[in-house]
N, C-alpha and C positions, 0 to 999 in steps of 0.2 A: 478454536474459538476461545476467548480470553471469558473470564467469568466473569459476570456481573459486578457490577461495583457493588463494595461492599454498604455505601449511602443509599442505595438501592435496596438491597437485600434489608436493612434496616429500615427502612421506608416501607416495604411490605408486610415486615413482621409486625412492625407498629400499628398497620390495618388489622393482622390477622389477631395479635391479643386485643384489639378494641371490640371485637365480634368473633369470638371464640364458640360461638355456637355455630357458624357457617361455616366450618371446617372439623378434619380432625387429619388422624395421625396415623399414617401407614405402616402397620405394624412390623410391615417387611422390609422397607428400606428408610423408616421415618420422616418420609416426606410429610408437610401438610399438604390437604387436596380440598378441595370445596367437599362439603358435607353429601353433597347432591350423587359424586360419581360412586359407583359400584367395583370398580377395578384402578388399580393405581396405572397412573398411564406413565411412571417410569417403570416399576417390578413388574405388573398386571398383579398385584394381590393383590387379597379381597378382603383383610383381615385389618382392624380399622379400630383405631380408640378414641372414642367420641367425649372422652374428658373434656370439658370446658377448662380446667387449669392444666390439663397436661398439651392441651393445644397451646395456650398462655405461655407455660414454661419453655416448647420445643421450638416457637417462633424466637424468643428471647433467644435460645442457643443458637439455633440460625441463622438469626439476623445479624449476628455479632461476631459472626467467620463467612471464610469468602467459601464459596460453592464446593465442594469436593465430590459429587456424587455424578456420573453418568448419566444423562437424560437423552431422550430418542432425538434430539436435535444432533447434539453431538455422534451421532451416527452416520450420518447424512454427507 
């Protein structure tokens, strides 16, 4: 499966630094995840940094390279 466009991936990051308190930062594989969940549903860790600028900054790096990371779709 081809990875997301990278106008894409820039397009969500730009939502998630506009509300950086609705998310944060999986501290095991560095995804962002809505603030809400308890378990990362790519790694399942549970270990989480609810920085408002470090969610800011990791959206910024994300959104500005194409995917490289594994996710349970890609399993399938």
């Amino acid at each position: 499966m081809p990875s997301e466009p990278l106008n894409d991936r820039a397009r969500q990051a730009s939502k998630i630094a506009s509300q950086p308190e609705d998310y944060k930062i999986c501290e095991g594989c560095d995804s962002i995840v809505a603030r809400r969940v308890h378990f990362c549903p790519n790694c399942h860790g549970y270990r989480f940094n609810e920085n408002p600028q470090a969610v800011i900054d990791q959206a910024i790096l994300l959104g500005g390279r194409e995917r490289t990371s594994v996710v349970s779709d890609d399993l399938v």
